[in-house]
MARVEX-863912 format. One record per residue: x, y, z of N, C-alpha, C in turn. Coordinates in steps of 0.001 Angstrom, whole numbers, plus 500000, padded with zeros to 6 digits. Layout:
BEGIN
XYZXYZXYZ
...
//
This chain:
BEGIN
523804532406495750523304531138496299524438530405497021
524336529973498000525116529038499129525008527942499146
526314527389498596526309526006498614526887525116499416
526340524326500000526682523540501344527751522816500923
528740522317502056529877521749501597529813520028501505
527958519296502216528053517744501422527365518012500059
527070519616499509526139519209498279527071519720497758
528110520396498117529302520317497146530247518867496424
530318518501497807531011517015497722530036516491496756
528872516039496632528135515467495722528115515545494816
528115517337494454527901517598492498529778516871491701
530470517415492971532213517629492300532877516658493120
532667514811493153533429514688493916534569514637493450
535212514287492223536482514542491901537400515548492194
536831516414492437537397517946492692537876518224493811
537296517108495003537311516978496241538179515834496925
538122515065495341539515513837495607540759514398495422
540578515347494612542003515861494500542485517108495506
541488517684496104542391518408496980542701516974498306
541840516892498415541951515712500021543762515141499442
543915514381498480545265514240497966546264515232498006
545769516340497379546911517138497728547093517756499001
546010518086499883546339517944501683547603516663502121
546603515830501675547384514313502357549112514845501790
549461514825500630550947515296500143551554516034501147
550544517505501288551369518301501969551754518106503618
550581516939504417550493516325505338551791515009505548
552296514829505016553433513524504433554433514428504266
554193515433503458555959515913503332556094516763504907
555115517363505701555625518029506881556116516945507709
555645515487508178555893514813508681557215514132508353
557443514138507529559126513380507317560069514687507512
559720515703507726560518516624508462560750517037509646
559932516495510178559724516369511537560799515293512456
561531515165513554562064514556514225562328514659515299
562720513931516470562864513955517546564438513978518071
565058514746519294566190514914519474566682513400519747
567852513509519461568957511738519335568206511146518166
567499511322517355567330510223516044567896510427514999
567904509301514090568918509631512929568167509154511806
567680510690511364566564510696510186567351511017508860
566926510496507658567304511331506413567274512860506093
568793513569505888568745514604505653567808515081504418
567711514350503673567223514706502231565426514079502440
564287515500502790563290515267502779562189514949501219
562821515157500238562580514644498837561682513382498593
562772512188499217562066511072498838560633510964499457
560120511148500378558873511213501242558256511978500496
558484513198500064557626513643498991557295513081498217
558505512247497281557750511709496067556860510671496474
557577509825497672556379508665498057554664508880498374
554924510438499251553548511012499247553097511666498120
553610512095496949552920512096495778552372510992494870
552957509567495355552606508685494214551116508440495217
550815508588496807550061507982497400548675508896496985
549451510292497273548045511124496688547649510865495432
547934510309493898547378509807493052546975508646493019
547157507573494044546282506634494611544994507117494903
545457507803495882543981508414496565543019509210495839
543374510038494592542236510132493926541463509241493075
541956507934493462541315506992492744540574505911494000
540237506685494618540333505904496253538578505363495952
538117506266495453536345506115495518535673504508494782
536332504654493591536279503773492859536867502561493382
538326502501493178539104501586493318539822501468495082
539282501112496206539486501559497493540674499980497865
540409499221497294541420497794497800542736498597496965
542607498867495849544159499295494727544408500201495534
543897501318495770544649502438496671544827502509497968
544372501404498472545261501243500132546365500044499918
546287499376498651547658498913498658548810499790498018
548517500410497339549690501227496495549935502645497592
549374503127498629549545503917499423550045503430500823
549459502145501145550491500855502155551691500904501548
551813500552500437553173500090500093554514501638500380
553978502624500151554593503924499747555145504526501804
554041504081502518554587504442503558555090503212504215
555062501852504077556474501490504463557551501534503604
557996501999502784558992502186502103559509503577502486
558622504252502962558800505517503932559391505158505359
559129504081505996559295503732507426560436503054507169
560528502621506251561806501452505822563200502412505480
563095503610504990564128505000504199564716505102505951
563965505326506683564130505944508360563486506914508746
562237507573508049561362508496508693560730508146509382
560235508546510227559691508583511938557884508718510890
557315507772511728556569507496511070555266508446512017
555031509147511725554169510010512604552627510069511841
551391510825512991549917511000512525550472511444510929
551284513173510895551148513155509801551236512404507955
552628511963508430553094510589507858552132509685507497
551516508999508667550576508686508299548748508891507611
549065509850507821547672510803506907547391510054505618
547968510005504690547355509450503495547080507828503550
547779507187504188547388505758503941545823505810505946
545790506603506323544527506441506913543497507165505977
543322508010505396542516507992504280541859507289503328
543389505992502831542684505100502112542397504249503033
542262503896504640541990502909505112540199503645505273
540439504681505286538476505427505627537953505101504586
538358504911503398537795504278501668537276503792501803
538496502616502351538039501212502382536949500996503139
536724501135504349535868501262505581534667501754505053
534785502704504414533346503304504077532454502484502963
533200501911501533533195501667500720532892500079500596
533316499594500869533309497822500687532768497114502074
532475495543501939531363495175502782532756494937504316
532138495009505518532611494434506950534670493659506321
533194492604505798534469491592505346535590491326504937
535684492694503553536825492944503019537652494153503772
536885494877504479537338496109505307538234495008505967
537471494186507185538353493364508196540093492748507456
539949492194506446540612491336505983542118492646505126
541286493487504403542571494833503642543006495684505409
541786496717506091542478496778506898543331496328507937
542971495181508340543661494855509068545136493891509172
545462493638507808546801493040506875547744494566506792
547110495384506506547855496584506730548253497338507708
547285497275508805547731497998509689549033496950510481
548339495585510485549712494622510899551116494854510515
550957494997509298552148494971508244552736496239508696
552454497573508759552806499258508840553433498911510734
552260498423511499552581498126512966553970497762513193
554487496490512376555486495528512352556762496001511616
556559496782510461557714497617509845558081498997510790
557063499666511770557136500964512380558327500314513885
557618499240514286558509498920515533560095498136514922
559997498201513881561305497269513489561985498943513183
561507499678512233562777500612512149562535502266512723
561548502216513774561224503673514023562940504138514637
562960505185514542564734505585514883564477506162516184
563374506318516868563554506764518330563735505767519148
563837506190520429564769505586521214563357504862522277
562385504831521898560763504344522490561060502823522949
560286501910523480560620500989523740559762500490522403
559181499012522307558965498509521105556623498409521963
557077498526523058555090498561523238555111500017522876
556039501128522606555106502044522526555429502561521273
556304502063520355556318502179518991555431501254518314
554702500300519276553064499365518557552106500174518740
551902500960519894550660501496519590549795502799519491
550930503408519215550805504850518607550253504220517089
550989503185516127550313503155515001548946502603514936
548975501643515890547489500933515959546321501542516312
546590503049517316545759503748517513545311504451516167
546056504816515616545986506034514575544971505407513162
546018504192513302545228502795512144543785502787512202
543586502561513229542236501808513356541442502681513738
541365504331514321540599505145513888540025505538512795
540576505443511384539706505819510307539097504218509713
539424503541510173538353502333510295537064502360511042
537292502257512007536161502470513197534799503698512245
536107505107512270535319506256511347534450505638509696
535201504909509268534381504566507694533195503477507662
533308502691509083532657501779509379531153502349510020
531348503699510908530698504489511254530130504944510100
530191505361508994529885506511507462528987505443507064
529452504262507070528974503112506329527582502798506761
527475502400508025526437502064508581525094503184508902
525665504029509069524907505662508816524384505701507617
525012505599506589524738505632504937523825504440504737
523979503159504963522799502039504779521617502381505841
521899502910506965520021503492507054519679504627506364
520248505458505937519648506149505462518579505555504049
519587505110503815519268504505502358517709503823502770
518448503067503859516426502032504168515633502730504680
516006503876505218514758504728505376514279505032504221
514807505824503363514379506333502529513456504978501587
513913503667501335513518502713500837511978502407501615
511902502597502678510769502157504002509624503599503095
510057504810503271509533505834503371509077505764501679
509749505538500467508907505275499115508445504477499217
508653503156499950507566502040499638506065502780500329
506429503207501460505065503625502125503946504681501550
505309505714500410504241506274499948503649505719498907
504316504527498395503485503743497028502431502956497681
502840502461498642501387501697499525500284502708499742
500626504194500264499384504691500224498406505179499333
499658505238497978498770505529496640498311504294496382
498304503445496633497631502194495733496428501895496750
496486502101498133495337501670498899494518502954498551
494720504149498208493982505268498309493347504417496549
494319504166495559493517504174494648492490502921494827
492419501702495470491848500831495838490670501590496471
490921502281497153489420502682497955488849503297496949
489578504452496205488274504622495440487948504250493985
488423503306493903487391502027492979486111501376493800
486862501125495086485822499957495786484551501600495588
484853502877496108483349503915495740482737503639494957
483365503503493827483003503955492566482269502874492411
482672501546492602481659500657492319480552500715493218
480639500598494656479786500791495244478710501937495065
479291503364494953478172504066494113477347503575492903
478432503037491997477409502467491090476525501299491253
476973500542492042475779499383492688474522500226493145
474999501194494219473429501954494387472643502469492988
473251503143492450472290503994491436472187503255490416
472732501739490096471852500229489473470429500370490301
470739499918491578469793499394492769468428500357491812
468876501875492371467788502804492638467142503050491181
467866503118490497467013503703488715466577502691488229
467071500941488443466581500324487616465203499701488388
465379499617489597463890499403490516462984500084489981
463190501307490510462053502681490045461482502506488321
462434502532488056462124502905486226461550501477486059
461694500430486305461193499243485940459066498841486697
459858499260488110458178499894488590457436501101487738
457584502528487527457111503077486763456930502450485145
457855501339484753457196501060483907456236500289483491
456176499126484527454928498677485033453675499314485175
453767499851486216452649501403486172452045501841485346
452917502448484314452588503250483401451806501923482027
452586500894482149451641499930481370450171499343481440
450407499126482973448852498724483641447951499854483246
448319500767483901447297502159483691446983502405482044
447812502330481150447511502052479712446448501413479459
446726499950480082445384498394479668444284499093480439
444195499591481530443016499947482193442086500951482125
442831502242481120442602502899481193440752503676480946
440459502479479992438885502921479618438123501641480194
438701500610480692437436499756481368437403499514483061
438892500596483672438279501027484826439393502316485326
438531503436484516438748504711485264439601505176486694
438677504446487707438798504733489076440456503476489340
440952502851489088441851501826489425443294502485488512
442903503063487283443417503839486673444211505084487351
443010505612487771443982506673488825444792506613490010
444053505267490438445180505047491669446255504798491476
446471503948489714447613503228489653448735504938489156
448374505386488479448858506846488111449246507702489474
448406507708490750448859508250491879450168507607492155
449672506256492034451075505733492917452536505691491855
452101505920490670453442506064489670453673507688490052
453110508341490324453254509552490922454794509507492395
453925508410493037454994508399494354456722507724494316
456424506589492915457145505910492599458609506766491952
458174507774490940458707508735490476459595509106491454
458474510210492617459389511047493584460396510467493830
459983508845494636460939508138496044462338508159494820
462005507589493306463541507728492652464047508691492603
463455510081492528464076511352492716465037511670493865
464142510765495112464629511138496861465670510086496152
465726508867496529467145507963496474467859508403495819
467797509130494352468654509366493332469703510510493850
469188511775494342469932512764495028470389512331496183
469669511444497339470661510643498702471971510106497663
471961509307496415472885508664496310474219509622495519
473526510802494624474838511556494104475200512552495342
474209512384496403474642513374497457475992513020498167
476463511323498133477628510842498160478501511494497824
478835512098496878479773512587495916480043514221496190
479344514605496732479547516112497220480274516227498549
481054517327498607482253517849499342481731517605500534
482405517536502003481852517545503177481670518796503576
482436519741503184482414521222503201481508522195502564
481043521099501811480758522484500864478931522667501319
478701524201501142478093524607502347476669524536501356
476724524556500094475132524304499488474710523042499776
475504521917500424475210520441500730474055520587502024
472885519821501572472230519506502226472563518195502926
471506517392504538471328516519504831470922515697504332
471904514695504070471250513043503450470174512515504101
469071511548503572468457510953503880469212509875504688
468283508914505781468757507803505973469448506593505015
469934506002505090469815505149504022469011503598504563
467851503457503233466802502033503167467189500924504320
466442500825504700466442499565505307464947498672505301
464957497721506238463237496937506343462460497038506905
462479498383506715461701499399507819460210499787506147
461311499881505283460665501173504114460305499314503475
459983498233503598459698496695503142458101496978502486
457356497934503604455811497825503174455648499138501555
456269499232502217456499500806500703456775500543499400
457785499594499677458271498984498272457043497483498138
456919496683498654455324495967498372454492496858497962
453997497845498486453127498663497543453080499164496057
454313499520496251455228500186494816454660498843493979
455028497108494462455225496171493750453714495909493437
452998496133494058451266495586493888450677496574492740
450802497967493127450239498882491916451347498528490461
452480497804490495453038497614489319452027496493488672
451279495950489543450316494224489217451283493158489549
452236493094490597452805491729491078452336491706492625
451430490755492790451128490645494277452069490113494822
452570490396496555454114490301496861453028489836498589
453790489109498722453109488170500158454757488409501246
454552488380502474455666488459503280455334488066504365
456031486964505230456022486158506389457517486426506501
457297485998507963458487486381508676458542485387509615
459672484653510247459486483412511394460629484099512508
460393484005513183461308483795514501461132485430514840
462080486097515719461457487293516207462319488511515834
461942489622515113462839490210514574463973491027514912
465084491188514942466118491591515545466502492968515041
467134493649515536467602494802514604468991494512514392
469298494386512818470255495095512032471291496045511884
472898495376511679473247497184511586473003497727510556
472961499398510406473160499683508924473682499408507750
474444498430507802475271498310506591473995496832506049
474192496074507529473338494439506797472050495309506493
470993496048507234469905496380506948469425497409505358
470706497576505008470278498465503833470570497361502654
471516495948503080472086495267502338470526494306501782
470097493898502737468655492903502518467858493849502257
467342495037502108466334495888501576466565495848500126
468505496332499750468381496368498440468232494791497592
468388494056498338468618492716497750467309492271497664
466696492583498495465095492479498228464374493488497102
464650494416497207464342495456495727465252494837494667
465973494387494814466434493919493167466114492645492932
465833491790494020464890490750493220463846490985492920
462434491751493318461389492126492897461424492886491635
462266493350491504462667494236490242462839493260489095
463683492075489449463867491405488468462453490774487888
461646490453488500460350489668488446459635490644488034
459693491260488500458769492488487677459132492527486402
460414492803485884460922492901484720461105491654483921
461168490499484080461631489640483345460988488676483130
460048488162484626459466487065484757457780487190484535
457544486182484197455622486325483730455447485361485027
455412486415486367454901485850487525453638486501487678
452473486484488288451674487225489093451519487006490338
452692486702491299452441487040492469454290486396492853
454383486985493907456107486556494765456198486368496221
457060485686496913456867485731498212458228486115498643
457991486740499843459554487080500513459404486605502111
460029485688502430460577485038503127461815485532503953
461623486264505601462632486815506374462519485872507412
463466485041507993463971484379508795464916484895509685
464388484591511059466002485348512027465959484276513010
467623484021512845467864483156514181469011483949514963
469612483502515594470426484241516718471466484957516409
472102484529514630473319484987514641473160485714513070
471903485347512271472110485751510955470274486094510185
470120486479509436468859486705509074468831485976507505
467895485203506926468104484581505956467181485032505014
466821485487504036466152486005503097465668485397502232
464682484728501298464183483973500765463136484796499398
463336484922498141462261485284497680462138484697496659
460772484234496195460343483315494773459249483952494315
458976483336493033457883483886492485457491482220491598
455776482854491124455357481520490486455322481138489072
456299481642488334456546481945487013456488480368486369
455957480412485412456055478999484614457171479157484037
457699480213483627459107480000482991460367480776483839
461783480445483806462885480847484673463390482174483724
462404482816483212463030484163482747463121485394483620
463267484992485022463657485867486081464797486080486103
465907485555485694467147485943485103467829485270484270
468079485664483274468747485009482264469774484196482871
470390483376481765471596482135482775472931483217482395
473034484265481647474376484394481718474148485711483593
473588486725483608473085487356484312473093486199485881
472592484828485796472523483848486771473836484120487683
474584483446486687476369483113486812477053484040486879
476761485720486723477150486430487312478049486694486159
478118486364484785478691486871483756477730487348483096
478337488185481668477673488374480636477399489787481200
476431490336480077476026491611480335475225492141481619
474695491156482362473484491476483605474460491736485042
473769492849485511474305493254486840473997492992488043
472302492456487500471628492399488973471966491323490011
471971490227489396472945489446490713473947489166490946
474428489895489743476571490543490606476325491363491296
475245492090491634475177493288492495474832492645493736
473741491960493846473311491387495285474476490610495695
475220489663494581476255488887495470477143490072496191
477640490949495270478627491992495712478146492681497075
476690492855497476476352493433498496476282492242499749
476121491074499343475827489950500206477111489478500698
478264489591499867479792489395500648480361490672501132
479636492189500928480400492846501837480199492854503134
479100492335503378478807492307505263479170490935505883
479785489953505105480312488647505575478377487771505255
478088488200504456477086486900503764477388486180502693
475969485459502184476379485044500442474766485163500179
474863484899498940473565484483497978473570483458497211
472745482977496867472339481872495869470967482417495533
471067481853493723470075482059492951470011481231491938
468735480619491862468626479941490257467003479063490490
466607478706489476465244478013489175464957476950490008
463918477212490288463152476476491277462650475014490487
462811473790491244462227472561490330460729472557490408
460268473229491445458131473234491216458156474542489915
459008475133489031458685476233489126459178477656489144
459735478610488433459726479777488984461369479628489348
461818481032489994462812481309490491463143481553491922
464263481420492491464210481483493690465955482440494473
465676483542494560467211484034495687466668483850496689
468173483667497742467706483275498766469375483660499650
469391484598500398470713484833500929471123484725502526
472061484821502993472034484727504819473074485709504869
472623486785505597473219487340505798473521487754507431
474330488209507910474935488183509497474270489230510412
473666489114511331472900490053511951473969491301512165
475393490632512657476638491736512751477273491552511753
478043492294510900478862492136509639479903491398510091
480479490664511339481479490417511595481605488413512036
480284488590511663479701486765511879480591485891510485
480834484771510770481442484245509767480702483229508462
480957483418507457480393482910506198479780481423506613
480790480522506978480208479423506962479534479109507838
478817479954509019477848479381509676476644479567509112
476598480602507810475776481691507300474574481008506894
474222479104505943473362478628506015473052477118507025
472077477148506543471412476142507761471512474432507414
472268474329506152471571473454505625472932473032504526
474008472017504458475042471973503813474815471939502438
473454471552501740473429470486501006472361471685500434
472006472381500794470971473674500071471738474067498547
471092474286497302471202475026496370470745476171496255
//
């Protein structure tokens, strides 16, 4: 297996501080051996060694501690420049190392303030005792060049290294945003599936049980009314069968090739179907309509069908009405829905079920369907009487709430 030389640096950086140190040593002792003809250098290349040995054990402490080891490695090469060695790149090798530390390591601020006290200081000791015969501009800026390259370089590492970092910071946040909106969507399914197959089983089963009661009472004092009501619990059955499979048909793969075609989904088209359903249950259901009817998108048109099946449902089930009215209104921007019944008592929905607490679903469900297309609902007891929902919902889902009723002061 081949191991790259930054995933080396990574697992071992110690291992990597100490050779870079012992380079830098051997980089320091060639340079104080080095000289130029007419200068008058120290015969004895020793001391530069030891100075570049105390710098290379600076420098393996460079990672950690980057201000301590560009001063204790500053200090070692002017005391090098100060002996009379010619202060050269190599020479200088270890204290630009700890100036790349620094640079890489600590913020702008302290870089500006350590490097650049040092390179002054090394600049100012190099032109005071370099032993060649240079003038004094060009014993300044041979060091200043050399200086301020592994600055420039650590400042470069630095700024490279903080995007990376925010990418990578940009790039986990984004994938936690997409797990949480993915898990958000499918809750919002899950409920929404389950709002339908409330809608569809408890309609049906509450009509068939109607049905199946009437046809009971009738059964021996009128035969012929008997069977009709049994035909139509017949049809009542199927249509929950049809909605029931449209709605787990949701849930099946787009791929997958035993999947049949969904039905449409309800709208107020299928209004006379379900009145029927409601009359053979024994609730006579009356429907007027004012202004001229518009078409719907799919989302509002399946929204007022079911909201209209689950109030009839409720009355069927709860309330001792014999008869209901549904009330469709359209004006230019919204369609308003209206349905009551003539119940002497408000047991069309219980008050916790009302308020949208407690155990009852049915008009957390209509509200829940009435604010996803930008409508609302209201529901509660009528003062002649009886119960009354009554919702506005937006001809386009994109109409806004508060134009939604007609009337500020409506309950």
């Amino acid at each position: 297996m081949i191991i790259s030389p930054e995933r080396y640096a990574d697992r071992h950086p110690r291992a990597v501080d100490v050779a870079t140190g012992l380079a830098m040593v051997a980089c320091a002792a060639l340079g104080a051996a080095l000289s130029t003809p007419g200068t008058d250098t120290p015969d004895e290349g020793w001391p530069a060694v030891v100075l570049a040995a105390v710098s290379c054990i600076a420098l393996v402490q460079g990672r950690t501690h980057p201000r301590a080891a560009l001063a204790v490695v500053g200090a070692s090469t002017v005391v090098t420049s100060v002996l009379g060695y010619l202060l050269t790149p190599l020479t200088l090798a270890p204290v630009m190392m700890a100036l790349y530390w620094l640079a890489t390591l600590t913020e702008p601020r302290t870089t500006r303030a350590y490097g650049l006290s040092t390179t002054a200081v090394l600049v100012v000791v190099s032109a005071v005792n370099d032993p060649t015969d240079l003038s004094v501009g060009l014993r300044v800026v041979g060091p200043i060049l050399w200086l301020l390259l592994p600055l420039a370089a650590g400042s470069s590492t630095r700024t490279r290294r903080a995007y990376l970092e925010a990418v990578q910071a940009r790039a986990e946040h984004a994938e936690r945003t997409r797990e949480e909106e993915a898990r958000l969507r499918v809750t919002e399914e899950r409920v929404r599936i389950a709002r339908e197959l409330h809608d569809v089983v408890a309609h049906h089963l509450a009509l068939a049980n109607a049905q199946a009661g009437t046809a009971a009472h009738l059964a021996l004092t009128s035969p012929q009314q008997t069977k009709k009501i049994l035909t139509d619990l017949t049809g009542t059955t199927s249509s929950a069968l049809r909605e029931l499979k449209a709605t787990v048909g949701l849930l099946r793969q787009t791929g997958d090739p035993d999947s049949h075609p969904l039905e449409p989904s309800p709208g107020l088209d299928r209004l006379p179907e379900l009145i029927s359903a409601c009359v053979s249950a024994g609730l006579d259901v009356t429907v007027t309509t004012d202004g001229e009817p518009k078409p719907l998108s799919p989302g509002v048109d399946l929204t007022a069908f079911r909201i209209v099946q689950e109030a009839l449902t409720n009355i069927t089930k709860h309330a001792a009405a014999e008869t209901a009215h549904v009330r469709l209104a359209y004006s230019d921007a919204r369609l308003i829905i209206t349905i009551t019944d003539d119940a002497t008592t408000t047991a069309t929905a219980p008050a916790p079920a009302a308020s949208g607490q407690g155990g009852g679903f049915g008009l957390m469900g209509m509200r829940e369907r009435a604010h996803s297309v930008g409508g609302e609902l209201r529901a509660g007891p009528r003062p002649e009487g009886g119960f009354e929902v009554t919702t506005a919902l937006p001809l386009h889902p994109h109409a806004r709430e508060e134009d939604a009723w007609p009337e500020a002061g409506r309950q």
